[in-house]
N, C-alpha and C positions, 0 to 999 in steps of 0.2 A: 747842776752840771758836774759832771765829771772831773776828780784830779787826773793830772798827769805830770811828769816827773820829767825834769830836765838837767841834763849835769854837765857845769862848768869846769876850768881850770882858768885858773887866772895866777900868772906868774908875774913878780916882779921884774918892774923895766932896766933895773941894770943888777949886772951880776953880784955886786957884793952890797946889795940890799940886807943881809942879814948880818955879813962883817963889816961892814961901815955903815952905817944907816948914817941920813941925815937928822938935824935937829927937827926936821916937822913930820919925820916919819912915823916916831912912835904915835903924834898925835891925830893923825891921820890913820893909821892902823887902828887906835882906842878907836875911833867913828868908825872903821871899818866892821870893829867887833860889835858895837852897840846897834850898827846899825845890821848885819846877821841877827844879831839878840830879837831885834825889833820884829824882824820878817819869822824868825821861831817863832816866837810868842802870838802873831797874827796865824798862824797853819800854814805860810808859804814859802816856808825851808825845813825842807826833810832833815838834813843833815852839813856842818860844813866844817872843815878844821885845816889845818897845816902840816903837808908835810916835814920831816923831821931832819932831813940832809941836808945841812947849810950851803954844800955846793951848789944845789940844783932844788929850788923852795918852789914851792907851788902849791895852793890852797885849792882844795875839791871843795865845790856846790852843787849839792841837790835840789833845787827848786819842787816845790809839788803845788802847780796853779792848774789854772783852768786851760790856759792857751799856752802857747810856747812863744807869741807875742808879750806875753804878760810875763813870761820868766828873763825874757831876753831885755825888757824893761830895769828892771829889779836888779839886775846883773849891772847894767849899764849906769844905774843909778848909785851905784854901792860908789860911797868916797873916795876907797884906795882907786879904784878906775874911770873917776871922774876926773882927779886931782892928776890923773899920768902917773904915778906910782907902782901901780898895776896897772896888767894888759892884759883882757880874755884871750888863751894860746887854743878852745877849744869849746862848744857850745854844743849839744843835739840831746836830741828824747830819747828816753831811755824806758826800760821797762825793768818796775824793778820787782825777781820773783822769787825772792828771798831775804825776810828781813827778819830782825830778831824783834 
């Protein structure tokens, strides 16, 4: 079956997520990243990282699965937006016809 390519934003639930984090934030962010690592390392994340303005943060996911059921899974499964920490602002398929 076919890949196909889905890209999130998932932003933090309150605004000063990155100048005041709480004590379980960082360790909920660490599972955040191991568990992206995890889905790289299986073939079902293209791409995923942090924006870099503390006023306004917001992490991009590229999903690349079979369904778009199966990407919206995977998203919903990720820690930081299990735990309410993070909230998807932004979900849909995408085509991507340019990559390095």
């Amino acid at each position: 079956m076919e890949k196909n390519h889905y890209y999130a934003i998932i932003q933090p639930t309150r605004k000063d997520f990155i100048t005041n984090p709480k004590d379980e934030d960082n360790q909920i962010m660490s599972d955040h990243f191991l568990y992206l690592k995890k889905l790289f390392e299986q073939g079902k994340l293209y791409l995923a990282g942090p924006t870099l303005i503390e006023t306004d943060p917001f992490g991009l996911v590229i999903f690349e699965t079979e369904t778009e059921s199966e990407a919206r899974e995977l998203l919903e499964s990720d820690p930081s937006v299990k735990l309410g920490i993070q909230k998807i602002a932004d979900f849909r398929p995408i085509r991507i016809s340019l990559s390095k």
